[in-house]
C-alpha positions in Angstrom: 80.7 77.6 95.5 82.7 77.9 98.9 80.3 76.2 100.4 80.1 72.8 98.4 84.2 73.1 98.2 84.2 73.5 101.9 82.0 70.4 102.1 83.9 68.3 100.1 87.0 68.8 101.5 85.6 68.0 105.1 84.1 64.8 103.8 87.7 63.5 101.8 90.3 64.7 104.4 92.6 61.3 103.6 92.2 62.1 99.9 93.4 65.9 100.9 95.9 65.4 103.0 97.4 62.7 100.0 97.1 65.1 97.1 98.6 67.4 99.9 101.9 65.1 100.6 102.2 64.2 96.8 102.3 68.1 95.9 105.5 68.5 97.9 107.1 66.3 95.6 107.5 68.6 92.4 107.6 71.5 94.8 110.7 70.1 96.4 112.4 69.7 92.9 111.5 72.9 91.9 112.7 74.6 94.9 116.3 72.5 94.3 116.7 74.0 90.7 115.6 77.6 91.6 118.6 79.9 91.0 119.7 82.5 93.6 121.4 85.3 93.4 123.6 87.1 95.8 124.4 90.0 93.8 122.2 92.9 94.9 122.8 95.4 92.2 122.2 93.3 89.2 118.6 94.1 90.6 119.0 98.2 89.3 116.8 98.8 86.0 118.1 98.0 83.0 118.1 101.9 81.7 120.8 103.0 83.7 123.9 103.9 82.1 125.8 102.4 84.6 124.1 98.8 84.3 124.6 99.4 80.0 128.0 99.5 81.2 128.2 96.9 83.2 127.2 94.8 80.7 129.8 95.8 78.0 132.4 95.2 80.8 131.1 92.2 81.2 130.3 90.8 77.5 133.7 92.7 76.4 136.2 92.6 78.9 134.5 90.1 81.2 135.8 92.8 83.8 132.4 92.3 85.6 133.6 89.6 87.2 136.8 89.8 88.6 138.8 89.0 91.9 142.5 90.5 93.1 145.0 88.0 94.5 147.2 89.9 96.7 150.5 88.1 98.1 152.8 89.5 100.9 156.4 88.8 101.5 156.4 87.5 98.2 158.2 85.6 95.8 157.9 86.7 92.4 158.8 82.9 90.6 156.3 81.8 93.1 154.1 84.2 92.2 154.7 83.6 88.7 153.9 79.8 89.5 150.7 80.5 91.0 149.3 82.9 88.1 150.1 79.8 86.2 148.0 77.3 88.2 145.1 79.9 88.9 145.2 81.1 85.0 144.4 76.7 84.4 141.3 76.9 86.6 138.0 75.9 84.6 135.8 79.5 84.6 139.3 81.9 84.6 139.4 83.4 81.6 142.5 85.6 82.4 145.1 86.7 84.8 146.7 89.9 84.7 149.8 90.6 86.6 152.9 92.9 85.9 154.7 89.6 83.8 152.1 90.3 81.3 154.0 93.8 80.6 157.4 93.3 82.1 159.8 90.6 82.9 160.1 89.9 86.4 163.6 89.7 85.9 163.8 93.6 85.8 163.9 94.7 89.5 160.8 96.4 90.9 162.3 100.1 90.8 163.1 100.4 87.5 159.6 98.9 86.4 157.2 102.5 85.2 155.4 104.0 88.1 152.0 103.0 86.8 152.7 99.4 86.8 154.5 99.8 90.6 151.0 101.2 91.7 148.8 98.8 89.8 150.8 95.8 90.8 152.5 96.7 94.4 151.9 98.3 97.4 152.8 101.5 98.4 156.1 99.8 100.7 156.7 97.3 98.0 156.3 94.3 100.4 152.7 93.3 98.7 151.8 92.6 94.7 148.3 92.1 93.2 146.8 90.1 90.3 143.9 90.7 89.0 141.2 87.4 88.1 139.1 87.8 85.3 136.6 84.8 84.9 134.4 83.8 81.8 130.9 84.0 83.6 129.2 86.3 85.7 130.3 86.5 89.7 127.6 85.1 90.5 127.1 81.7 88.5 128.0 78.0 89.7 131.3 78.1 87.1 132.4 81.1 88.8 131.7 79.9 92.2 134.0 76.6 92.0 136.5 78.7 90.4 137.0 80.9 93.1 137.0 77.9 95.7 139.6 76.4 93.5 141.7 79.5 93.2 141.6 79.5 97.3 143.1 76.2 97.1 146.0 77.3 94.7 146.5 80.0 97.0 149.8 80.6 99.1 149.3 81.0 102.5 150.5 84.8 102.2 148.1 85.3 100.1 144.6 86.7 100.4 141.6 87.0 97.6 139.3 89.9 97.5 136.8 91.5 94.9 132.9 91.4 94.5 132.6 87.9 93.1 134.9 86.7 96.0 132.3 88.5 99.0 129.6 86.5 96.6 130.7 83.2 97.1 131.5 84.1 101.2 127.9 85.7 101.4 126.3 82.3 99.4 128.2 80.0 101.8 127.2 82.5 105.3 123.2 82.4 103.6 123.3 79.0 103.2 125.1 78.0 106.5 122.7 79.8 108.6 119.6 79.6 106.8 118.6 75.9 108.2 119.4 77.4 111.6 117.6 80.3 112.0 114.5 78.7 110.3 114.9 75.8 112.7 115.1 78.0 115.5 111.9 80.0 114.8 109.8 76.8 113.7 110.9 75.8 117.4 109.8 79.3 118.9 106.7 79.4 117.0 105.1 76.4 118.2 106.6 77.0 122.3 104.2 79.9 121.3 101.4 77.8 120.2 101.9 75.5 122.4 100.9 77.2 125.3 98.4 79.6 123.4 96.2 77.0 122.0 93.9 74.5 123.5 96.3 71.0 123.1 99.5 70.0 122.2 98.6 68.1 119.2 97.0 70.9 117.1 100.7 73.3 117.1 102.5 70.7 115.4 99.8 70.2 112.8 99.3 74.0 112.0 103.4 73.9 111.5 103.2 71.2 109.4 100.6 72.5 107.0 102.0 76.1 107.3 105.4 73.8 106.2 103.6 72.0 103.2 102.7 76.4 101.6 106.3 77.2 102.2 107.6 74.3 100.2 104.8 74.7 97.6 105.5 78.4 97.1 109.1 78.0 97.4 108.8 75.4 94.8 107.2 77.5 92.4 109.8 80.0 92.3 111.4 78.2 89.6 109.1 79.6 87.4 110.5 82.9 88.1 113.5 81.5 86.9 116.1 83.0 90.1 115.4 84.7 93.3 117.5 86.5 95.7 119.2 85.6 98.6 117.1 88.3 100.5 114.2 86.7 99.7 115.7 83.1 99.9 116.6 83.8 103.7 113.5 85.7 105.0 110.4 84.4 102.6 110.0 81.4 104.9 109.7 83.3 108.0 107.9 86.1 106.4 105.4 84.0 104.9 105.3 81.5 108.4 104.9 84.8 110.6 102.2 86.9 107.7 99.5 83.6 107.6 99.1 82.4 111.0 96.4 84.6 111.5 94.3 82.4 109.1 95.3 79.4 110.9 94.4 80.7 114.3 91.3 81.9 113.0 90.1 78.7 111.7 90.7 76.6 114.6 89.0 79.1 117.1 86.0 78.9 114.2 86.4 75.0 114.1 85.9 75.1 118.4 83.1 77.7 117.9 81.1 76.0 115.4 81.2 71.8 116.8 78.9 72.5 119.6 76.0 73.5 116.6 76.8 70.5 114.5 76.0 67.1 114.4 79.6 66.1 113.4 82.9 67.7 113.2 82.9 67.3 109.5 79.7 69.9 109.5 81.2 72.0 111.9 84.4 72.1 109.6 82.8 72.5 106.3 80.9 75.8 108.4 84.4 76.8 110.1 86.2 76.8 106.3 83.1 78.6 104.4 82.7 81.5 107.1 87.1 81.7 107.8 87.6 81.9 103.5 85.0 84.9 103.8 86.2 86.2 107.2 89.8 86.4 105.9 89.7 87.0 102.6 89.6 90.7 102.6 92.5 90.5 105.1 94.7 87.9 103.5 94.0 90.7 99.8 95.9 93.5 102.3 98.5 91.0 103.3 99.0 90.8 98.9 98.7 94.1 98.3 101.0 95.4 100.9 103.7 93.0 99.1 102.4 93.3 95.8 103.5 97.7 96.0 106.8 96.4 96.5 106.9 95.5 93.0 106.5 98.9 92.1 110.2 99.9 93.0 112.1 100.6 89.8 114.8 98.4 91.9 113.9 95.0 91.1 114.4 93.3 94.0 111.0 94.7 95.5 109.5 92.7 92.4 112.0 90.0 93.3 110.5 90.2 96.9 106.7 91.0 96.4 105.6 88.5 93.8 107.5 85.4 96.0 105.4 86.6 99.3 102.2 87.8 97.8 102.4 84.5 96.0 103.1 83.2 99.3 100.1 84.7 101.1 97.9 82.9 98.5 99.1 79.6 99.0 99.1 80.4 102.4 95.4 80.8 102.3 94.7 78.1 100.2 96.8 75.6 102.3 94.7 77.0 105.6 91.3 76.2 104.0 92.3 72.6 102.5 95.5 70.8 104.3 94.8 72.2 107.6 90.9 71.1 108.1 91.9 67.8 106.8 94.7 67.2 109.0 92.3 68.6 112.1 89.7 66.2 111.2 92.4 63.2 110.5 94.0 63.7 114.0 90.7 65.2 115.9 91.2 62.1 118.2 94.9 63.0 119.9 93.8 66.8 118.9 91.0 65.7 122.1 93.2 63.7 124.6 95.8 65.7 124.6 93.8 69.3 125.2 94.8 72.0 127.9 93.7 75.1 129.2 95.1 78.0 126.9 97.6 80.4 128.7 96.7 83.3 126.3 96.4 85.9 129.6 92.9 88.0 129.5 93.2 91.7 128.1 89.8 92.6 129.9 91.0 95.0 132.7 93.5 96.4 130.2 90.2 97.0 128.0 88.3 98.7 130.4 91.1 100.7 131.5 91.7 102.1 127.6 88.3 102.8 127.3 87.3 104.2 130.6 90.2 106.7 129.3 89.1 106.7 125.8 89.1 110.5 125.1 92.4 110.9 126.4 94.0 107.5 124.7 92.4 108.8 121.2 94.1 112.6 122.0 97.6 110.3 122.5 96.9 108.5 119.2 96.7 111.7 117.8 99.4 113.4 119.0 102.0 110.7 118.8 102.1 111.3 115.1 104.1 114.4 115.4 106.9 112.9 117.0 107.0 109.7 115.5 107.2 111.2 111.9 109.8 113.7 113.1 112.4 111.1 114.1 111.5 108.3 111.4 112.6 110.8 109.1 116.2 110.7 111.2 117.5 107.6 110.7 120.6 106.9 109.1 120.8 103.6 106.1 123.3 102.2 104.4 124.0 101.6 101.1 127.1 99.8 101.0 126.5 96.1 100.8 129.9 95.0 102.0 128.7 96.6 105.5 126.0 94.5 105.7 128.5 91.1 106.0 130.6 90.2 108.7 133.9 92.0 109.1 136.1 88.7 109.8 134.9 86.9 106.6 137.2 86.2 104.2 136.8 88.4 101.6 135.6 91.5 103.6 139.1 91.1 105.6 141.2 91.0 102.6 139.4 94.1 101.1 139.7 96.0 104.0 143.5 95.0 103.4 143.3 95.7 100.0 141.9 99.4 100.6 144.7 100.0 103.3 147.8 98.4 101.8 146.7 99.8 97.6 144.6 102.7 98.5 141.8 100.9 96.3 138.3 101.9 98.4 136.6 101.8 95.2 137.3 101.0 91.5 135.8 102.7 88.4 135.7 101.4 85.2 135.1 103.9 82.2 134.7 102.5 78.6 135.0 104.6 75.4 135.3 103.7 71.6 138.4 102.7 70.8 139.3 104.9 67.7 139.2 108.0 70.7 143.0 110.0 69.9 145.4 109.0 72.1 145.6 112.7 72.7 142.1 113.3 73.8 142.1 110.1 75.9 145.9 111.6 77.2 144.2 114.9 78.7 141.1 113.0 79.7 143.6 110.8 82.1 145.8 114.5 83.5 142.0 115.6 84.5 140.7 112.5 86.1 144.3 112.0 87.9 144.0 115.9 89.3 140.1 115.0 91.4 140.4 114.7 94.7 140.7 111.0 96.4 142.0 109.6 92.6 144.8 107.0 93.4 145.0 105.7 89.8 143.4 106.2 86.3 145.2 103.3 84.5 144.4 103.2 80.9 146.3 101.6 77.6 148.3 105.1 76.9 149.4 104.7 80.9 151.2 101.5 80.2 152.5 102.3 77.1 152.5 105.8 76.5 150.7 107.6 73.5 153.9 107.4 71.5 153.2 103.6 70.5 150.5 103.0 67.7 147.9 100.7 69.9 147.4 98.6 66.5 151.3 97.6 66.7 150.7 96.3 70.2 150.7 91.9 70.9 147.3 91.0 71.2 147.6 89.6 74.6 148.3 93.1 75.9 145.7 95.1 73.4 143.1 92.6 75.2 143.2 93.7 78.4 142.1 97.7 77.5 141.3 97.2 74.1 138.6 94.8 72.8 135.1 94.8 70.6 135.5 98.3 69.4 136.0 99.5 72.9 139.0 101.1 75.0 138.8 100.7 79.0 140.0 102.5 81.7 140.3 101.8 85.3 140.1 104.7 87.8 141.0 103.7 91.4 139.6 106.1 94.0 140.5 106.0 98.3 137.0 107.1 99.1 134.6 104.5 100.3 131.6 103.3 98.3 128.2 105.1 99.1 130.1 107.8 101.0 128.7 111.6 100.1 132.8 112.4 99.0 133.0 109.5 96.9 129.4 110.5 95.1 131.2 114.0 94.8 133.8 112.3 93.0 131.4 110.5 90.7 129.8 113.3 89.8 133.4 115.2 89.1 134.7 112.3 86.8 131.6 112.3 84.8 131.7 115.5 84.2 135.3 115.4 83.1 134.8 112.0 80.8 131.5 113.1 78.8 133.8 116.2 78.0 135.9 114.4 76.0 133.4 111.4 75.1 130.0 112.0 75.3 128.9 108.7 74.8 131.1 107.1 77.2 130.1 104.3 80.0 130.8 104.8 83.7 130.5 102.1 85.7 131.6 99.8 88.8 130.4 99.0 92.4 130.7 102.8 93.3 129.2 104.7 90.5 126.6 101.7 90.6 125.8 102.1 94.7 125.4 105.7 93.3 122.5 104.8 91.0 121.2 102.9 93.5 120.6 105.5 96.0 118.6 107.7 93.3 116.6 105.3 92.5 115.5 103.8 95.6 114.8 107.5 96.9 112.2 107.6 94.4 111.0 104.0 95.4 110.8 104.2 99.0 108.0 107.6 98.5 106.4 105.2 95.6 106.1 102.2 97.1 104.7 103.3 100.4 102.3 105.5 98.7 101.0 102.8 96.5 100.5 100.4 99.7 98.5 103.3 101.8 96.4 103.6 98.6 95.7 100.3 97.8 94.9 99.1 101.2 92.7 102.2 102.1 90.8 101.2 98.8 90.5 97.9 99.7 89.4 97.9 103.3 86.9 101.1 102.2 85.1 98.1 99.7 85.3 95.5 102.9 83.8 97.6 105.4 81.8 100.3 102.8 83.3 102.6 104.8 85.4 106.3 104.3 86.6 107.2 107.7 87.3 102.8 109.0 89.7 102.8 106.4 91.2 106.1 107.7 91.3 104.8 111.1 93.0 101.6 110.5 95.4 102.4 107.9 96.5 105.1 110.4 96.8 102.8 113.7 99.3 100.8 111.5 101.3 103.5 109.9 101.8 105.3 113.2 103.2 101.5 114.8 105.3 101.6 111.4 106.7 105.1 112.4 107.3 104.5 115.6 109.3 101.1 114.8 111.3 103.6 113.0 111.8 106.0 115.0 113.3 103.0 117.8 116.4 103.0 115.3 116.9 106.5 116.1 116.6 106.2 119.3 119.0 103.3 119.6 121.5 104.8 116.9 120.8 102.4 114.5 122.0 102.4 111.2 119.8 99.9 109.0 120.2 98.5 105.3 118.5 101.0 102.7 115.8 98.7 102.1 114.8 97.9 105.3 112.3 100.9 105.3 110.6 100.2 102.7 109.8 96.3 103.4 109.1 97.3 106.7 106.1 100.0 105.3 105.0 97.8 103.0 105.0 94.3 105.1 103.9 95.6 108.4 101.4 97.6 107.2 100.5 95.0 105.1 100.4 91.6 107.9 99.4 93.0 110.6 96.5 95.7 109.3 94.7 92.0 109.7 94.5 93.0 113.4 92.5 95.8 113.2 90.4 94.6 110.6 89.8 91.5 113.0 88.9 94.9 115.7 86.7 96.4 113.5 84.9 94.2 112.1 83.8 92.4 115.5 83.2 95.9 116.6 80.8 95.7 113.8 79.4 92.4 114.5 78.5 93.0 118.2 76.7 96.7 116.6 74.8 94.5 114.3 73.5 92.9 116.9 71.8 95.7 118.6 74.3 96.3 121.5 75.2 100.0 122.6 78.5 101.2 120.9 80.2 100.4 124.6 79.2 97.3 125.1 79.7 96.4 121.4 83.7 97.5 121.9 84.5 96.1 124.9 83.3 92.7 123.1 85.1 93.2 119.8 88.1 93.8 122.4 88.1 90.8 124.5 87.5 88.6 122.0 89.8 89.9 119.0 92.6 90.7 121.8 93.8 86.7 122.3 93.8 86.4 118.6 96.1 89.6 117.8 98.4 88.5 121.1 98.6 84.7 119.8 99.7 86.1 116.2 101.5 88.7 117.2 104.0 86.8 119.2 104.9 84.0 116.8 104.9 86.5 113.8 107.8 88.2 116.8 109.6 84.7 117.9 109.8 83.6 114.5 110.9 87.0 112.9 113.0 87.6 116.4 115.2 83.7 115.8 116.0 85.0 112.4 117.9 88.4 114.2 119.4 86.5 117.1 121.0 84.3 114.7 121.8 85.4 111.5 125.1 87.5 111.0 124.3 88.9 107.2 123.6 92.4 108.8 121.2 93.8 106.1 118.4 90.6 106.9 118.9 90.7 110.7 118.1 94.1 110.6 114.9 93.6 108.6 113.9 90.8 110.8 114.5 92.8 113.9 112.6 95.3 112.3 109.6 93.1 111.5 109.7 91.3 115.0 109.6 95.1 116.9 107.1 96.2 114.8 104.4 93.2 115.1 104.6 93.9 118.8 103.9 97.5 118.4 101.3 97.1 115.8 99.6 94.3 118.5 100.6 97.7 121.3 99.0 100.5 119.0 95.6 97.6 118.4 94.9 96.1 122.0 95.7 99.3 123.9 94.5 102.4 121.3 92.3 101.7 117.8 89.3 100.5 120.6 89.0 104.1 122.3 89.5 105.4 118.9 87.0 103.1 117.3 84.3 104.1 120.4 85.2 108.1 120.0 84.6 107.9 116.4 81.7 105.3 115.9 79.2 108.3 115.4 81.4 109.4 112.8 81.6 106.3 111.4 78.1 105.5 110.9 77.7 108.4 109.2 80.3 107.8 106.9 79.4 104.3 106.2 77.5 101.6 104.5 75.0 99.3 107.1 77.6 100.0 109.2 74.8 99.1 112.0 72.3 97.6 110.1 74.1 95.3 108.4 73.4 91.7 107.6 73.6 89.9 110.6 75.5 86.5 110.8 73.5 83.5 111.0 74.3 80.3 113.2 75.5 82.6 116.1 74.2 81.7 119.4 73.2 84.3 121.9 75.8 85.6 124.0 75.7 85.2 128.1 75.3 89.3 128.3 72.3 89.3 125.8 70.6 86.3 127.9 71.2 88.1 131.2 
């Protein structure tokens, strides 16, 4: 079957290349009307009392989306006047300010103390409104709203609030995204350029490796929205993870034309034994994104299926657009060859393995070490962190924490028939934790005196709606911080008191979630990718302990990438670790398989075991160096450039870690391979005896 598809394709490369170029077409469209979203923790599980929460504040008291317009030095008719304009925006479903209780007319001392700390700074020279919109923070409505409302703005004034840091974090992604993936299409193929045998042939691996990232991100759609995690990296990801089957194929193509009549046999031979070769490999790549859709937080499945999808069409692009577009342009591909300046690893190889015993004891023992500090490294949690400090939004929250003590906001939603005397003593116990600025509730404003049914609905609306009363707790600590988690856990205990079947909810008590779950993912996730990789290269190779030794040459690069962050005081994003075990482990495992199985090859064909290693080194050495650095150059352009902080530190993280998995490769799995090949055999399948390849001509050391 591979072999009469691998035929055809060689023998219609214009038709290919056509069906290629008219593919992009709906993959281009789809790609335009994919959805992203920039909202991180819509990505928790849907069981969550918090996210239930959400949702009510949403669908209720479309609290989920909200902004706060501060103005300093204010005026308050000009204030007035821009409430006015901003409540007339398309998408703003309300604005709250202290007019909505209380004339302006009354001066700001005699207004109640609750509404002077809800609506003014502590020094009085500041007032906030609060912007509810009519569709989540994330959608397109919302979006021009907000840009409108910056427009209405007064030039004293400053807009802050999760759905404002959305629209600054859309606008930063989609700034810099063209750059950084212009910048490591350009690094890639210097690297190319000077690794492979002519100019020609880099631009036409980029090209096709460009034809699988439009297709895949094309049929995203069908996924319905991604996020702008994935949105920024899966390019470069999926650029820098299926290279290897490019390289492999053209150093198959340049193998196999000397044996064949024509370069259309020799390419129909080059795509049948590269779709076998890599296979196995390119199923590890899958896998080790395919765990991450294990995590309970989504935006592992968000990531995995897009780049496991990825690898596929990666593969499939390899073994159809790229033999074509060789055979189209074989001509130039000719004229314009050169010597490759890939530098020979053969006196590093003899040096490893004339040291083998004591490189394997280092393997060994580096473990220790590397497990001990990985273990140290601090994450965040705190998505605001992650974004510049001089956007927009970000600055005017930082002002907003200093100027109304509001660090965090909590949101609690109970039934509305709740006594005003229960929810009374509920409030005294909230206001009496520690770090509690505020706890602003309907019986705050009016006091528990007043019926609530006698109330205007315009007021009623704001805490009172759908069978549902809300309050709003206002807290000084910082999100993911341990005190504010303490203070979480305090209010809880204090509301399901009173209300057992109350909601908590809001960026902190949500960020709190978050860190449980993902606890549990990270241990899952990598667990599940160890498992199903072992499993899978134990079926390639028929093999216990080759499994063992490769999974573990990768897992210790993966630990010691870690540990570098400890080293250099690094404090990375929270799911940095667990992309980083699941997609190094996952792309670069391909370079020991390509180890071990030409260590196997040269065994097969009756060489001693140090002969047969020294081979399998040289030869799979140029390969692993080639991939290695543009899977680094391209990953690297993404860190150098980009300024969201939680995908420059994943790309800095997958750039240093395809270097050390190359490190851990070249320099220590051949003296481990070589120490342990007695073991080996006797723990595998043919791992000697094997079926040997056909169409192989002898090698120079076999004829001397």
């Amino acid at each position: 079957m591979v072999k009469k598809f691998a035929e055809w394709i060689s023998r219609h490369p214009g038709t290919v290349l056509l069906i290629a170029t008219l593919l992009l077409i709906p993959s281009i469209i789809g790609y335009a009307c994919t959805k992203v979203n920039y909202d991180i923790l819509t990505y928790l599980p849907e069981n969550l009392e918090s996210v239930q929460g959400e949702r009510i504040l949403d669908k209720t008291f479309n609290d989920a989306a909200m902004a706060m317009v501060v103005s300093k030095d204010f005026n308050e008719r000009e204030v007035a006047e821009m409430k006015k304009q901003i409540a007339a925006v398309d998408g703003v479903e309300q604005v709250l300010w202290v007019d909505d209780i209380a004339d302006i007319s009354i001066p700001q001392e005699m207004l109640p103390d609750i509404l002077n700390s809800v609506f003014y700074s502590s020094d009085g020279s500041s007032t906030m409104m609060m912007v509810q919109f009519k569709e989540e923070g994330s959608s397109v409505r919302t979006m021009e709203a907000l840009k409108s409302i910056r427009k209405i703005m007064t030039k004293n004034s400053f807009m802050s609030g999760l759905s404002a840091i959305t629209l600054d974090t859309k606008q930063l992604a989609d700034d810099q995204a063209p750059i950084y993936i212009a910048i490591a299409i350009v690094l890639a193929l210097i690297v190319l350029c000077f690794t492979m045998r002519s100019w020609v042939l880099p631009f036409l691996l980029l090209i096709c490796l460009g034809y699988a990232v439009i297709y895949n991100m094309g049929t995203n759609i069908f996924l319905g929205s991604i996020s702008y995690i994935t949105k920024c990296i899966a390019a470069i990801l999926q650029l820098g993870v299926t290279m290897d089957f490019s390289v492999f194929l053209i150093d198959r193509y340049e193998e196999e034309k000397p044996k064949w009549g024509s370069n259309a046999e020799a390419m129909a031979q080059a795509i049948e034994n590269t779709f076998v070769s890599v296979s196995g490999s390119s199923l590890t790549t899958v896998f080790g994104f395919l765990a991450l859709c294990f995590m309970q937080f989504t935006l592992g499945l968000d990531i995995g299926i897009v780049m496991a999808k990825g690898v596929l069409i990666g593969l499939i692009s390899v073994i159809t657009v790229l033999p074509a577009a060789v055979l189209q342009f074989d001509r130039p591909i000719t004229r314009f060859a050169h010597r490759s300046l890939v530098p020979s690893f053969s006196g590093l190889n003899k040096f490893t393995l004339r040291h083998k015993r004591v490189i394997a004891v280092i393997f060994l023992l580096l473990f220790i070490p590397a497990f001990i500090f990985q273990n140290k490294v601090d994450v965040y949690y705190n998505m605001v962190q992650s974004l510049p400090q001089d956007m927009e939004s970000v600055s005017a929250l930082n002002k907003l924490k200093s100027e109304f003590n509001m660090a965090s906001t909590h949101f609690v939603i109970i039934d509305e028939d709740t006594p005003s005397n229960v929810t009374t003593k509920m409030i005294r116990e909230i206001e009496d934790v520690d770090g509690v600025e505020l706890c602003l509730a309907l019986n705050s404003v009016v006091g528990g005196a007043i019926p609530i049914s006698i109330l205007p609905d315009s007021i009623k609306k704001i805490c009172v709606n759908g069978g549902k009363q809300l309050m709003m707790i206002n807290s000084s600590y910082e999100t993911a911080s341990d005190e504010l988690n303490a203070q979480i856990d305090k209010i809880t205990s204090i509301v399901k008191s009173y209300a057992p079947d109350a909601y908590l909810t809001g960026e902190g008590i949500l960020t709190k979630d978050l860190i449980d779950v993902t606890n549990t993912d990270f241990k899952v996730t990598g667990a599940i990718s160890i498992l199903a990789i072992f499993i899978l290269i134990m079926i390639c190779f028929k093999s216990v302990s080759v499994p063992a030794i490769l999974v573990m040459s990768i897992e210790l690069a993966i630990m010691i990438n870690k540990s570098i962050c400890y080293f250099m005081g690094s404090t990375i994003p929270f799911i940095a670790p667990t992309i980083i075990g699941c997609v190094q482990l996952g792309a670069t495992v391909d370079y020991a398989m390509l180890m071990g199985t030409r260590f196997r090859e040269e065994l097969r064909r009756g060489l001693p075991k140090d002969e047969a290693i020294r081979i399998a080194a040289d030869e799979s050495d140029r390969s692993i160096f080639q991939s290695a650095s543009v899977f680094f150059l391209a990953t690297f352009g993404v860190y150098v450039t980009c300024d969201i902080s939680i995908i420059k530190s994943i790309c800095a993280l997958l750039a240093r870690g395809a270097l050390i998995s190359a490190i851990v490769i070249i320099v220590c799995l051949p003296p481990v391979l070589n120490v342990c090949e007695t073991l080996i055999n006797k723990t595998s399948i043919g791992w000697r005896d094997g079926k040997r390849l056909i169409n192989k001509k002898p090698r120079k050391e076999e004829v001397k």
